[in-house]
N, C-alpha and C positions, 0 to 999 in steps of 0.2 A: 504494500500500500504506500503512505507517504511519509510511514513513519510517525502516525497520530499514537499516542497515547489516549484511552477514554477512560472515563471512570464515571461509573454509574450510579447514585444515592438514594436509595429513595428515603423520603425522610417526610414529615407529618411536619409541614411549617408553623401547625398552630400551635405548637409545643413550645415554650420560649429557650434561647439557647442553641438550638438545633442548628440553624446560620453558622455557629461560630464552631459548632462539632461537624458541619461539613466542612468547613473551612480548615479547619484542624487536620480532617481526614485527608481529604486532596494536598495539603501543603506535606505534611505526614511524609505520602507516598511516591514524595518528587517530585511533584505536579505543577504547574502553573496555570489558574483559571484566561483562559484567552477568551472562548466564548460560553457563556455561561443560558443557557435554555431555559427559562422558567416561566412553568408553567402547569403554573398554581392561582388560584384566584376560587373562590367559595362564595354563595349568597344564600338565601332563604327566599322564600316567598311570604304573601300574607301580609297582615297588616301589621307594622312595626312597632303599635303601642301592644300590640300581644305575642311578640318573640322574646322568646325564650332568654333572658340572658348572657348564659354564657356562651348561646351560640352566636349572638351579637360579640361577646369577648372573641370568639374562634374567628369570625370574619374579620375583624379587625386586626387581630395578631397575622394572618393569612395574607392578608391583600394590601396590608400596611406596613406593621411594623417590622415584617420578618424581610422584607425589602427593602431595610434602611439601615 
């Protein structure tokens, strides 16, 4: 091939932490992130004065903060 290294992760972004334990893993294993694919994003439906809240917590951690 071209000489790619990949490394696969699957990992549950709504977990807090996990970022920095992929990031750990990849660096770890001699890695350099060049392009990084992500492609994760979660919602709910319904009306938003009756969800659940920590699935409102899950969406946020998911679609927010685990991206920053």
């Amino acid at each position: 091939c071209y000489g790619v290294k990949c490394c696969v992760l699957p990992a549950d972004l709504s977990e807090p932490g996990v970022a920095k334990r992929i990031h750990d893993a990849t660096t770890g294993a001699g890695l350099n992130v060049d392009i990084l694919v992500n492609n994760a994003g979660i919602s709910t439906h319904g009306d938003f004065v009756e969800a659940d809240a920590d699935m409102i917590n899950s969406i946020l951690q998911v679609n927010t903060v685990s991206l920053t």
